[in-house]
C-alpha positions in Angstrom: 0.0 0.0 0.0 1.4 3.5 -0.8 2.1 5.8 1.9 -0.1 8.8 1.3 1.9 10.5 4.0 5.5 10.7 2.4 7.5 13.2 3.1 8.0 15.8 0.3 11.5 16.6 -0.1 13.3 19.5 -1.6 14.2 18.7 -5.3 18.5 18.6 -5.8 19.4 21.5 -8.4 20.0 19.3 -10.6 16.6 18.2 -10.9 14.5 21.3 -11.5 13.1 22.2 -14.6 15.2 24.6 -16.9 12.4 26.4 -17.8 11.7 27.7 -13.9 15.1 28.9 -13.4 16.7 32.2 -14.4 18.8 32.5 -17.3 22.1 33.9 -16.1 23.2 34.6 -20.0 23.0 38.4 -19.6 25.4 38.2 -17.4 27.8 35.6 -18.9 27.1 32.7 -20.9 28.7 29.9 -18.5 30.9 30.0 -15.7 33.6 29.2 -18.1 33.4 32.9 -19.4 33.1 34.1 -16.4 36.4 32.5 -15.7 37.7 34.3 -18.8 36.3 37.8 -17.3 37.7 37.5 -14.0 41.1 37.2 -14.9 40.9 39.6 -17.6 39.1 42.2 -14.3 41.9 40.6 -12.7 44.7 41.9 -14.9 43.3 45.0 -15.4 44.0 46.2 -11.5 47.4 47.1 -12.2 46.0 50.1 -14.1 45.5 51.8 -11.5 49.6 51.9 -10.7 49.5 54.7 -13.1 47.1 57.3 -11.9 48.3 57.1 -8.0 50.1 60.3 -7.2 48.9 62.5 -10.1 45.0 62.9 -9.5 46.2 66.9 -8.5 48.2 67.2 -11.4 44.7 68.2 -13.8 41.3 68.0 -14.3 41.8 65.9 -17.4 44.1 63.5 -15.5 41.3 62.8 -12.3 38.8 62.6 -14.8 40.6 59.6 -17.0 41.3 58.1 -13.3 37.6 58.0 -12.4 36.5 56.7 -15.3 39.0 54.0 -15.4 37.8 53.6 -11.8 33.9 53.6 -13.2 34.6 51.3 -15.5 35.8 48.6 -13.2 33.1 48.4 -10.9 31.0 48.0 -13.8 32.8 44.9 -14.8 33.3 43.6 -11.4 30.0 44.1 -10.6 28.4 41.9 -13.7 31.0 39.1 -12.1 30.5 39.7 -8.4 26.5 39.3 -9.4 26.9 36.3 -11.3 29.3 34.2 -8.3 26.4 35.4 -6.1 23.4 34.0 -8.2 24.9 30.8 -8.8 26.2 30.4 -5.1 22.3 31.4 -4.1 20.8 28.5 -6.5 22.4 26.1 -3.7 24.1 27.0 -0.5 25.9 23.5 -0.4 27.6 23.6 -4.1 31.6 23.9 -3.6 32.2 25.2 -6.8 29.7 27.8 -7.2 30.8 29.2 -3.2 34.4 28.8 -4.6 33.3 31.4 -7.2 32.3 34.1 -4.7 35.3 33.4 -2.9 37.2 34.0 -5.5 35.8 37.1 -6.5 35.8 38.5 -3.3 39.7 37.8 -3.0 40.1 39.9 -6.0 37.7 42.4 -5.4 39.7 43.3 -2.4 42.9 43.8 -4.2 41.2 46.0 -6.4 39.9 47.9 -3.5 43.3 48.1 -2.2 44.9 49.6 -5.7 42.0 52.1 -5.7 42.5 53.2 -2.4 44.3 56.2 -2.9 41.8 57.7 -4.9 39.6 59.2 -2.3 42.4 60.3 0.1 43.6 62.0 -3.3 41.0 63.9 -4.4 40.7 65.2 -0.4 44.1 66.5 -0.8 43.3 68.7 -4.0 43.0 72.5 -2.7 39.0 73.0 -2.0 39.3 76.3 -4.5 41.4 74.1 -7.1 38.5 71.3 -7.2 35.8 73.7 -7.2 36.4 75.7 -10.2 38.2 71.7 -12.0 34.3 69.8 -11.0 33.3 73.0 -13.3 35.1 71.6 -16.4 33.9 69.7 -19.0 36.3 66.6 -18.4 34.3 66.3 -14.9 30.9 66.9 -15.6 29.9 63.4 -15.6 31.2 63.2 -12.4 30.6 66.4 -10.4 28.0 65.0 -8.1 30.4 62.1 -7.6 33.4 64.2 -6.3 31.1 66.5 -4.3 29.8 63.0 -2.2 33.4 62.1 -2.3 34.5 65.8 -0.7 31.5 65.4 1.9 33.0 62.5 3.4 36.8 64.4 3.9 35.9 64.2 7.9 35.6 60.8 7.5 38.2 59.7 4.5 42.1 58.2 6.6 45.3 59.2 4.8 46.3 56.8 1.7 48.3 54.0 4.0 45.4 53.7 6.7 42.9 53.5 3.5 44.9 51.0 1.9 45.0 48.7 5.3 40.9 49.0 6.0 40.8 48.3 1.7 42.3 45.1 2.9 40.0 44.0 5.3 37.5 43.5 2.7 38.1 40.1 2.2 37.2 39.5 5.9 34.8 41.9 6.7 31.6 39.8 5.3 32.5 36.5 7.4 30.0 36.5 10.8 27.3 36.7 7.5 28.9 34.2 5.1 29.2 32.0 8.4 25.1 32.8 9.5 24.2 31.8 5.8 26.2 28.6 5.8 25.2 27.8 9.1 21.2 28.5 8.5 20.8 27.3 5.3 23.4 24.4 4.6 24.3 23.0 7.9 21.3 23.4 10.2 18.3 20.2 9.6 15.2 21.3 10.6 13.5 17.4 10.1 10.3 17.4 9.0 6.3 17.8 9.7 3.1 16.1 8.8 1.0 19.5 7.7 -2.5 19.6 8.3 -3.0 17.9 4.9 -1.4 14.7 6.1 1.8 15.3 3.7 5.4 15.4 5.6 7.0 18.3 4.6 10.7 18.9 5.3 10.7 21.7 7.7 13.3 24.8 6.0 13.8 28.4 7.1 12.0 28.3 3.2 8.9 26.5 4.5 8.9 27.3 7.9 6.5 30.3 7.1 4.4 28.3 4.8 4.2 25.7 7.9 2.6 29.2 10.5 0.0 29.2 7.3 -0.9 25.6 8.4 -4.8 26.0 9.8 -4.2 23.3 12.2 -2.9 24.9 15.1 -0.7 21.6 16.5 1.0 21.7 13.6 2.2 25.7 13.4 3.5 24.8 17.3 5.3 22.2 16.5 6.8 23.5 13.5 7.5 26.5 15.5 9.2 24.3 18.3 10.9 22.1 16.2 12.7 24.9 14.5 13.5 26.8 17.5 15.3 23.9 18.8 17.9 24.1 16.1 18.5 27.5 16.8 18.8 26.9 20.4 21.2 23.9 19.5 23.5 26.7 17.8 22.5 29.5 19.9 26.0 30.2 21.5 27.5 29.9 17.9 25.0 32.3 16.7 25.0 34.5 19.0 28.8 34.8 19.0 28.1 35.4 15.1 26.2 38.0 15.1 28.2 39.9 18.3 30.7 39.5 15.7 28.8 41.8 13.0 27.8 44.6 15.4 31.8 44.2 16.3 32.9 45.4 12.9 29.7 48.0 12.4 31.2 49.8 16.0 34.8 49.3 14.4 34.1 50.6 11.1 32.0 53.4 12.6 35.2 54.4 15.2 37.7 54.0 12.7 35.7 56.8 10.2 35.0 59.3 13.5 31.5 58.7 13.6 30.1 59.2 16.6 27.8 56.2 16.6 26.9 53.3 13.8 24.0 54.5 13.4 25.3 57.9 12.2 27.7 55.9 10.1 25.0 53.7 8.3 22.8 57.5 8.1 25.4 58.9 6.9 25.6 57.6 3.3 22.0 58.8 2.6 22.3 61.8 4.1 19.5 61.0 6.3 19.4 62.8 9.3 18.9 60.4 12.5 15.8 62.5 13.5 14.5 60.3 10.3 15.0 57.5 13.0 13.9 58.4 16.1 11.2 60.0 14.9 10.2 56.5 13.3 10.5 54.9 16.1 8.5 57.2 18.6 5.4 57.4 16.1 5.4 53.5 15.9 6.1 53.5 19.8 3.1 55.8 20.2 0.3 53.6 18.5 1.6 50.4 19.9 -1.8 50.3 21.8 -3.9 49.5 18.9 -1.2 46.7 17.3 -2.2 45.1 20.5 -5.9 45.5 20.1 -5.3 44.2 16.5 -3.5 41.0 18.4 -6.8 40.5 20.7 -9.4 40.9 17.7 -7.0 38.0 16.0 -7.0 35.9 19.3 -11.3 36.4 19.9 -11.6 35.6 15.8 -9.5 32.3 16.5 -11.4 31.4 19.4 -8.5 31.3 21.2 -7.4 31.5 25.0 -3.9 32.9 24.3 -2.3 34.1 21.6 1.0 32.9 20.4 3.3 34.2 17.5 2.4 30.9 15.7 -0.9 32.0 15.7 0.3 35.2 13.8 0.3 34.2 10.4 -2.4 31.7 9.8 -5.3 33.7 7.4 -8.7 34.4 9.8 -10.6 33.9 6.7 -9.0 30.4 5.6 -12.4 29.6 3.3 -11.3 32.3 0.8 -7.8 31.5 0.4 -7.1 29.9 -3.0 -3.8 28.7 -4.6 -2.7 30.7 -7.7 0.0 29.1 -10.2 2.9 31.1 -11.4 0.9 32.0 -14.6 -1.9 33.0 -12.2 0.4 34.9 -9.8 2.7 37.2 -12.9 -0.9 37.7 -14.4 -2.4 39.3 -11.0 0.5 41.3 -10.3 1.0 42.8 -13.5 -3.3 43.4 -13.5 -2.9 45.4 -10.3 0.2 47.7 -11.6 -1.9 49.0 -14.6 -1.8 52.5 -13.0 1.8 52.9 -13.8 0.8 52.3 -17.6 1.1 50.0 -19.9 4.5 49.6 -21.3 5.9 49.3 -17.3 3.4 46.5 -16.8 4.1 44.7 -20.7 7.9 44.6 -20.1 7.6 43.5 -16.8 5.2 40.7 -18.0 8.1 39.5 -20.4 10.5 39.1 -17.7 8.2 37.4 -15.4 6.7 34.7 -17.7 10.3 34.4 -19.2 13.4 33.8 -17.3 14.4 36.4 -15.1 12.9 34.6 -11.6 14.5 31.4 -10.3 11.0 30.5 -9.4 10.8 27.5 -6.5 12.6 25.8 -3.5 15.2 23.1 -4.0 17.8 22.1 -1.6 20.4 24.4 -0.4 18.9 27.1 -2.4 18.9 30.7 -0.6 15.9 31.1 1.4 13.6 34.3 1.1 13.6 36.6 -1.7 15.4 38.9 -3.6 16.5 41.0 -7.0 19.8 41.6 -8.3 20.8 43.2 -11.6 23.7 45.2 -13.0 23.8 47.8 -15.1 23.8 45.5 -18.1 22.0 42.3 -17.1 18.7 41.2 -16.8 17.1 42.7 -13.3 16.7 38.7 -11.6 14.7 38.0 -9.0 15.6 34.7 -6.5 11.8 33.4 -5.2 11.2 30.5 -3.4 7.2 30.5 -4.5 4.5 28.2 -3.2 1.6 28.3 -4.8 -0.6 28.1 -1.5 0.6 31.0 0.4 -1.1 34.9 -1.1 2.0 36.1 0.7 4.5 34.8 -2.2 1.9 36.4 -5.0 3.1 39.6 -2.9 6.3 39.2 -2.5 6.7 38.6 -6.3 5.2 42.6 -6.8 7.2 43.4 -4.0 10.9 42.4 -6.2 9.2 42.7 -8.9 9.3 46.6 -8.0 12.4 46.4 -7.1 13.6 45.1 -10.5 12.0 47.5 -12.7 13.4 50.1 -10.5 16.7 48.7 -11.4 15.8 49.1 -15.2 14.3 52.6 -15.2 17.5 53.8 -13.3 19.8 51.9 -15.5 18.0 53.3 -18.5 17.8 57.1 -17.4 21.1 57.4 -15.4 24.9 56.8 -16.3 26.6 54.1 -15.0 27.8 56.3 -11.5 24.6 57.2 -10.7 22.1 54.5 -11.7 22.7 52.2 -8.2 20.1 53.4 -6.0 19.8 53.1 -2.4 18.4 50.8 -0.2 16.1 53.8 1.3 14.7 54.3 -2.0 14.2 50.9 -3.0 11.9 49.9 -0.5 9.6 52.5 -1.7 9.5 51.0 -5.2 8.6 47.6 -4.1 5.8 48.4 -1.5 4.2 50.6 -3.8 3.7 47.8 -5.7 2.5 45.6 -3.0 0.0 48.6 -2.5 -1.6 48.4 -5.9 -2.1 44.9 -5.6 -4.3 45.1 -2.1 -5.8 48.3 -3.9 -7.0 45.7 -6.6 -7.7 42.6 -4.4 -10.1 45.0 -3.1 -11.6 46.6 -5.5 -12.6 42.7 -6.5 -13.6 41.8 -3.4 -17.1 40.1 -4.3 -18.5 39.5 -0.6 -17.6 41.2 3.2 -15.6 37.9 4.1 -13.6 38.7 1.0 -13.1 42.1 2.0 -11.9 40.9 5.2 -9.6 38.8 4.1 -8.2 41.1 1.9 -7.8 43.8 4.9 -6.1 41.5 7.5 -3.5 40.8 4.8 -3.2 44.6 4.9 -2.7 44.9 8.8 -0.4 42.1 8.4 1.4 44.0 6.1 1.8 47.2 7.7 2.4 45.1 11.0 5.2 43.3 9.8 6.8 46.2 7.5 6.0 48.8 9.9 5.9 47.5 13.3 8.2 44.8 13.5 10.6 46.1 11.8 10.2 49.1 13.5 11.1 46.4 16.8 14.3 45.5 14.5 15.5 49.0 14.1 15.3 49.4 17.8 17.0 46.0 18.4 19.7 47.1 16.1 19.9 50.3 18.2 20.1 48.7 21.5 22.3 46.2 20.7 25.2 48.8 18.6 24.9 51.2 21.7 25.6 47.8 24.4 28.5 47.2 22.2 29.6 50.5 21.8 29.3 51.5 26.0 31.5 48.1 25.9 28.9 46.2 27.2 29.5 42.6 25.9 26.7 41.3 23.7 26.7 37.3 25.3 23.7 34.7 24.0 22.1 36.2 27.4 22.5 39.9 26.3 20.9 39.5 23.5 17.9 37.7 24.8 17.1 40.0 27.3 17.2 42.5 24.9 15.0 41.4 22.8 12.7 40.0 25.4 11.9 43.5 26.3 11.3 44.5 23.1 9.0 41.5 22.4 6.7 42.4 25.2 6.6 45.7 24.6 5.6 45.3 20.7 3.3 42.4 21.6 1.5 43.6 24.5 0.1 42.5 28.1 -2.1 39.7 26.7 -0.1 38.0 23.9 2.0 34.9 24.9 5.7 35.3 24.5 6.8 31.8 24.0 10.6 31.5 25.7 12.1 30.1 22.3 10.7 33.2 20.4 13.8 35.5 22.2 15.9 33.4 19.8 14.2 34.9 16.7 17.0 37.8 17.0 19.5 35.2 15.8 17.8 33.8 12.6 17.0 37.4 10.7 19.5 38.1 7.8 19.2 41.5 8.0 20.9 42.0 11.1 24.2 41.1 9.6 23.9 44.7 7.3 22.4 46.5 10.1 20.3 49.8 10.1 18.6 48.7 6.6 15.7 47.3 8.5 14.1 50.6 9.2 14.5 51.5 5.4 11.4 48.7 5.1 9.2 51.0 7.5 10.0 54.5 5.8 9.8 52.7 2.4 6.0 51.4 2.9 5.4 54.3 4.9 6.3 56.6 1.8 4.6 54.0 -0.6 0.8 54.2 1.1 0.8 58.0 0.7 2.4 57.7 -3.0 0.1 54.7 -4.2 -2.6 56.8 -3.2 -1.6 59.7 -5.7 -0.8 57.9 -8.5 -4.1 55.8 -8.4 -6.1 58.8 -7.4 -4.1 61.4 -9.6 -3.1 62.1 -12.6 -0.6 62.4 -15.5 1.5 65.1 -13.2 1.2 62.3 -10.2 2.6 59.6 -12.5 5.0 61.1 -14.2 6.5 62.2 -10.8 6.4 59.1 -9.4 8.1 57.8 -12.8 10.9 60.3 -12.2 11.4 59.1 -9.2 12.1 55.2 -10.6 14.1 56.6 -13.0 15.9 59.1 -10.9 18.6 56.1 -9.3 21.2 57.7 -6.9 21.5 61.2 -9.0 19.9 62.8 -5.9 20.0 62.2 -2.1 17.0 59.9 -1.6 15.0 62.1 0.6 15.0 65.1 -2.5 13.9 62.2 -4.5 10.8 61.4 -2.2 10.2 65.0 -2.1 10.2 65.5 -5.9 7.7 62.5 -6.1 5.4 63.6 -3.1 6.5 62.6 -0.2 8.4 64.1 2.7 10.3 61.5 5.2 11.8 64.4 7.0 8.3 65.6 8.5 5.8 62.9 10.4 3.0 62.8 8.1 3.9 60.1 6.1 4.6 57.4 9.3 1.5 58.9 10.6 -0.6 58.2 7.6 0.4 55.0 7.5 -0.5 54.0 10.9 -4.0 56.0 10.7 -4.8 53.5 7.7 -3.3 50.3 10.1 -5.9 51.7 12.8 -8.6 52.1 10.4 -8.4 48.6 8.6 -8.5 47.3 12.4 -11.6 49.6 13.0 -12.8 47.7 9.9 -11.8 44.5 10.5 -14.0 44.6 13.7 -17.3 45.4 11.7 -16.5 42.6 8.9 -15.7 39.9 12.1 
């Protein structure tokens, strides 16, 4: 007889259909031409022999040095892309983690040979590079060497440069250690979901597993996983006190006062932009927990536990949507943003720029990466049964045509936008989609499906990451009063913060203090809060470009295509939207209060 409970493993690479997997071929044909391009990127680093000591010497001669300079990031970052999409396919593949090791050892002695640039440039008279940046030879890079000249407080002499260019190689480790570790090493076992199949239990299907409606088996796949991470917990935990290390080092070393100045710094975003962020978030905290007390009466439930967090409260409407199904929807919902956005869009999405579904070893979560001159890719690991993966594919898919309007619009130096403005693009998206899953919303249990997907949104964008900023916060500030940040440190930390954002009547399982050792994004820290500004600014743009008009479009279009050739905060102001003021946090916590206020009614 046929066991109608086998377990469903993980497919090997090797095994999944070409046909669901990017197509690297913009980039480079194989990895043997890759090869070929490394060591001809590799060869070229001696150039850079010849400019060192005679940027002063003209404006023609700094100009020929930066675009030299230009010109190799661009090729290195085609390869440095390509070793990271073929080490993401799967985490366990020595030769394609090889590649990224190798392209990180050269890398660095690039960075090493370009290191005198900046200290360079700082030593050219102010007057001298004011009236050169004026010159035609520089005007392609004049908002270049005015970043370069605000950073002269913070820019070491040419040997100090050269030794921190060095550390490169290094400098990425507690992460490349926390991915290995996570999603190679760790075995999660498996779990019989509520529809009798054993399913191996991932950090990919983890989340699917909180979906599960049957409540015994989200806690024990919530157990179950936590007891890996508290197997590894004093690794972990020694990891990541590893990565706030370096952030206070690198912060020291550059005479910032804190690193979280340091990380605000590149932006140019003032760390009012923070607090502020985290004092409006603070302040409505009460009705999060009122939105965690409708969710625990709708469940029929005694207590409320995080596993309960994620499960839909309408499960009747839920309804699996195919890949076809999925690009369709998304590219229905951005039809505001007109139609040659949403047709080339379509053509990457059906085509091969996604590496579409889980297979073993493969990168969990989500993400897009271009270049200049590739194809914008997105990694997925979709699941047909969870509306969450149908918005997160609008959610990089904004990110990737972001990459493509920039890279279109803006030269080479300023196409590479920042992470503060990219988390704009792709919650916009994710806000045209709800705005059409609405809009079609044939009956009230529709609607309210529809809405808590919303509040779950804005909860987990704005709220808890919100919780993650401030963890980041607390945690730099421990290190940096040389308090040392032990597995205990850390847990009380973020025990604090746990029932603080969770509130008196929500059940804070012991295992959940552990969750601040399993997010990714606390080995870059201070991007986090970029997630809550970004939907923040997104609701109150979404809302003019569906509502508006040409002007409204066409501003918001600018902004796509503006990249990094304005601070990112003019670039939201241009578009509509002002970060520096509280209006747009506030707004998008008055809609999180109303969709509760909703929610209520529909419940």
């Amino acid at each position: 007889m046929s066991d109608s409970k086998a377990e469903k493993k993980l497919p090997a690479r090797r095994d999944v259909p070409v046909a669901d997997t990017w197509d690297l071929s913009s980039l480079f044909a194989s990895d043997a031409d890759w090869e070929t391009a490394l060591a001809e990127w590799e060869g070229r680093i001696k150039g850079y022999e010849a400019f060192a000591g005679t940027l002063g010497s003209s404006a023609e001669r700094l100009a020929e040095c930066l675009e030299f300079d230009i010109e190799m990031d661009r090729a290195g970052d085609r390869i440095g892309t390509y070793a990271h999409l073929r080490a993401s396919e799967d985490q366990a593949a020595a030769d394609a983690q090889r590649m990224t090791g190798r392209f990180q050892h050269v890398a660095t002695r690039a960075g090493e040979k370009a290191s005198f640039i900046r200290p360079e440039i700082m030593s050219i008279p102010p007057a001298t590079l004011a009236a050169w940046i004026e010159l035609p030879p520089l005007a392609a890079c004049r908002l270049l060497i005015e970043r370069i000249v605000r950073t002269r407080p913070h820019v070491l002499s040419e040997p100090e440069e050269r030794l921190l260019a060095m550390q490169g190689s290094f400098a990425g480790t507690a992460g490349r250690v926390f991915r290995q570790l996570t999603d190679a090493d760790m075995k999660f076992g498996s779990i019989v979901n509520g529809g009798g199949q054993r399913v191996e239990l991932s950090n990919a299907t983890f989340t699917t597993l909180l979906h599960d409606s049957s409540r015994d088996v989200r806690k024990t796949s919530f157990h179950q996983f936590y007891d890996q991470y508290q197997a590894h917990a004093n690794t972990l935990a020694a990891t990541l006190s590893g990565s706030v290390e370096r952030d206070v080092y690198a912060a020291r070393v550059r005479n910032h006062p804190t690193a979280v100045e340091a990380a605000l710094f590149a932006d140019n975003v003032p760390p009012a932009v923070y607090d502020q962020l985290i004092d409006a978030v603070r302040a409505n905290l009460p009705v999060v927990h009122r939105y965690y007390d409708i969710r625990r009466r709708i469940m029929g439930l005694d207590e409320i536990h995080h596993y309960d967090c994620y499960v839909p409260l309408v499960p009747e409407l839920e309804r699996t949507h195919s890949w076809d199904e999925a690009v369709n929807l998304v590219c229905e919902s951005l039809a505001p943003l007109g139609p040659e956005y949403c047709s080339r869009l379509k053509r990457g999405l059906a085509g091969r720029w996604c590496d579409r579904y889980p297979n073993a070893g493969k990168q969990s979560g989500a993400f897009s990466s271009g270049t200049y001159d590739s194809d914008p890719y997105i990694l997925m690991n979709y699941q047909d049964d969870v509306i969450e993966h149908v918005f997160t594919l609008a959610h990089e898919a904004g990110h990737s045509m972001h990459t493509r309007l920039s890279a279109d619009a803006q030269p080479y130096q300023y196409s590479g936008y920042t992470i503060f403005v990219a988390e704009v693009a792709s919650t916009f998206n994710e806000q045209l989609l709800t705005r059409k899953l609405l809009a079609r919303a044939a009956s009230p249990k529709e609607r309210a499906a529809i809405i808590v997907r919303e509040i779950d949104s804005i909860r987990a964008t704005i709220v808890r990451q919100t919780m993650f900023a401030e963890f980041e916060r607390k945690t730099h500030a421990s290190a940096e009063a040389g308090e040392p940040l032990t597995l205990e440190r850390f847990r009380s930390i973020y025990r604090e913060l746990l029932d603080a954002y969770f509130g008196p009547r929500f059940t804070v399982d012991t295992q959940l203090e552990l969750e601040c050792l399993r997010i990714p994004h606390f080995y870059n820290a201070f991007y986090v809060y970029k997630y809550a500004t970004g939907l923040s600014a997104a609701i109150t743009l979404a809302r003019k470009v569906s509502e508006g008009g040409a002007a409204e479009l066409q501003a918001y279009m600018a902004f796509l295509r503006g990249g990094c050739s304005k601070w990112p905060l003019d670039l939201l102001r241009d578009a509509g939207v002002d970060l520096e003021k509280p209006e747009p946090v506030a707004t998008a916590l008055g809609q999180f209060g109303r969709l509760v206020d909703e929610l209520e009614t529909l419940l």
